[in-house]
C-alpha positions as a Markdown table, in Angstrom:
| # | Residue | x | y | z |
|---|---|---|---|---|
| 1 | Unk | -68.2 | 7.2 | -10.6 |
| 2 | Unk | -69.8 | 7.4 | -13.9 |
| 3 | Unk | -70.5 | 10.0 | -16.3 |
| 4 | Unk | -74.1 | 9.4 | -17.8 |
| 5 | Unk | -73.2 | 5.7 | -18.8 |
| 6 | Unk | -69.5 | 5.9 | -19.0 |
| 7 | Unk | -66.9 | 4.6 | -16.3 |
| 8 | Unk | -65.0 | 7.8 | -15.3 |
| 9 | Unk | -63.8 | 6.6 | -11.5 |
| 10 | Unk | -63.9 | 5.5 | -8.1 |
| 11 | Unk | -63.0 | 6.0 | -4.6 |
| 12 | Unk | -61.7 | 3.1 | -2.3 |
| 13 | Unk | -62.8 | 3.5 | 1.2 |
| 14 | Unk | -62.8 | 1.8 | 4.3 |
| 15 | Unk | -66.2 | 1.4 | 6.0 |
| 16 | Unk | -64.4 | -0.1 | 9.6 |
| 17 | Unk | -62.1 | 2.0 | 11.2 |
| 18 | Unk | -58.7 | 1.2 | 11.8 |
| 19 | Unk | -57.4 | 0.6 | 15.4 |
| 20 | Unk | -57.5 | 4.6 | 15.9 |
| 21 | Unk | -60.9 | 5.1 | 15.3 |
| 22 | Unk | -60.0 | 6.4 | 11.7 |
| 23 | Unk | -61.5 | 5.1 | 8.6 |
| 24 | Unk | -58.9 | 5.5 | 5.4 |
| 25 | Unk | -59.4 | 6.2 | 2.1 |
| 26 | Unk | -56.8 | 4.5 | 0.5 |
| 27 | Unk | -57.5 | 5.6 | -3.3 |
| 28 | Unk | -59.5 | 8.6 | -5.4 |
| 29 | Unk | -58.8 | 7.8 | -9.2 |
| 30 | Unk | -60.5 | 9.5 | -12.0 |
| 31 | Unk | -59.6 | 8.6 | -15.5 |
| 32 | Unk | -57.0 | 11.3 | -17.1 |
| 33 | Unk | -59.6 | 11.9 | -19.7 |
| 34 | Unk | -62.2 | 13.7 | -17.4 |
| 35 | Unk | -59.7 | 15.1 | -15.2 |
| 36 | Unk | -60.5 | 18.5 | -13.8 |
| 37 | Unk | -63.9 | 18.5 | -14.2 |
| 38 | Unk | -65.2 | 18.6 | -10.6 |
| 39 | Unk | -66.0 | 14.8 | -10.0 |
| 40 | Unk | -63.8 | 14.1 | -7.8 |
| 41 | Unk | -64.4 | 17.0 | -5.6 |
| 42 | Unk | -68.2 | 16.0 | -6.3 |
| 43 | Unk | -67.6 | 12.0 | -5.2 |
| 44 | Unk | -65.8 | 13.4 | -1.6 |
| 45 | Unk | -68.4 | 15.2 | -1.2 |
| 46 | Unk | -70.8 | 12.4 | -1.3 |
| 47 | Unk | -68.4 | 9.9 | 0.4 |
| 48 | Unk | -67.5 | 12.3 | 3.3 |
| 49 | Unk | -71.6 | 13.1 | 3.6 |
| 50 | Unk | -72.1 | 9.1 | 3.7 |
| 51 | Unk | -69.3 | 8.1 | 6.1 |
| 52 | Unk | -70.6 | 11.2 | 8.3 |
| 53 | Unk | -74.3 | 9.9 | 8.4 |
| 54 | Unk | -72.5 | 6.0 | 9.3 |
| 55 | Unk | -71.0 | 6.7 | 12.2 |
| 56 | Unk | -67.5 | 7.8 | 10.7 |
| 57 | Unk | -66.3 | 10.5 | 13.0 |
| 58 | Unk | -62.4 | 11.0 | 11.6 |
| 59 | Unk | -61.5 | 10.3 | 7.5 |
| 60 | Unk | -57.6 | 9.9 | 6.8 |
| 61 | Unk | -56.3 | 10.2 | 3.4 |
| 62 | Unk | -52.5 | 10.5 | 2.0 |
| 63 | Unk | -51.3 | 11.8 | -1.2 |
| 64 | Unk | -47.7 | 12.4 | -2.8 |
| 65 | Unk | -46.0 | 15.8 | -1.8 |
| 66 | Unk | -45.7 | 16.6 | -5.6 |
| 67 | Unk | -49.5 | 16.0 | -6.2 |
| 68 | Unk | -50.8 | 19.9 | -5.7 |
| 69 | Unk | -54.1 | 19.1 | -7.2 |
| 70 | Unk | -54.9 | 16.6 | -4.8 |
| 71 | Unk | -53.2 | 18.8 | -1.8 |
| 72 | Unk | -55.5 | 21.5 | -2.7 |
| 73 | Unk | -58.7 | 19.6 | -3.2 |
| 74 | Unk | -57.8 | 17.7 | 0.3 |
| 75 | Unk | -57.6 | 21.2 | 2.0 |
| 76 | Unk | -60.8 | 22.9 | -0.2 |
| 77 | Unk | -62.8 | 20.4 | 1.9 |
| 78 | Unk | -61.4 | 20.3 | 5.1 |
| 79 | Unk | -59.1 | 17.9 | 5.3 |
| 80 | Unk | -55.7 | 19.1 | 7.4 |
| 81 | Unk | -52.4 | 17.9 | 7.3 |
| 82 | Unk | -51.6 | 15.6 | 10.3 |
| 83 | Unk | -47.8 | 16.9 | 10.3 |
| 84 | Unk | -45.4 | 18.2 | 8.0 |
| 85 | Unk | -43.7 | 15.0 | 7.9 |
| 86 | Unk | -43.8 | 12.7 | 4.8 |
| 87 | Unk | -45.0 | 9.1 | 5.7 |
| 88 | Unk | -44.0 | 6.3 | 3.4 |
| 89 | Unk | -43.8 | 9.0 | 0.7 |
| 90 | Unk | -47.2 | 10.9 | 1.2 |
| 91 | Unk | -48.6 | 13.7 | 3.0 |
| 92 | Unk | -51.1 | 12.4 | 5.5 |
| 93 | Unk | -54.3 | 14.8 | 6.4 |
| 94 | Unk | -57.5 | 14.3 | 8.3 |
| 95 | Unk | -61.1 | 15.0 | 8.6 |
| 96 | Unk | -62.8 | 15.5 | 11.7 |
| 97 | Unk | -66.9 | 14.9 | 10.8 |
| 98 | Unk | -69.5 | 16.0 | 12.9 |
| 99 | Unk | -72.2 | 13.5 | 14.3 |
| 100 | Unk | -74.8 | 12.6 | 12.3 |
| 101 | Unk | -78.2 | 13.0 | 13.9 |
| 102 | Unk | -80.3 | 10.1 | 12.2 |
């Protein structure tokens, strides 16, 4: 993710799905520095619109129990909790996509 010409993020996602049928993100970082400024929430939105239009029909994503700000950003969007249980240290949630008509 950039802001104007500057480095400010990125998102590490996986474009196969696992044995499931689910494809992971397995990391959303955005530097400390820009930090509540909506680009996160802005690349999910882009990276949930993109897997949706590929074929992606469930997104998974963890994040630790302590980590709020990701919690509620996970939920603003959809995503829901798989259980209540903590699995190797993170909360595990889901995103059922609709299919993309192309």
């Amino acid at each position: 993710m950039y802001s104007e010409a500057l480095l400010i993020g990125f998102i590490v996602f996986c474009k196969n799905p696992d044995e499931n049928g689910n494809h992971w993100i397995p990391a959303l970082m955005i530097d400390e520095n820009h930090q509540g400024n909506g680009y996160a929430k802005a690349a999910m939105k882009k990276l949930i619109d993109f897997m949706g239009q590929n074929g992606c029909e469930k997104l998974m994503i963890g994040h630790r129990p302590s980590n709020f700000i990701a919690g509620n950003l996970y939920e603003s969007l959809g995503f829901q909790k798989v259980s209540e249980e903590i699995i190797d240290g993170e909360i595990i949630r889901f995103l059922t996509l609709k299919k993309s008509l192309k």
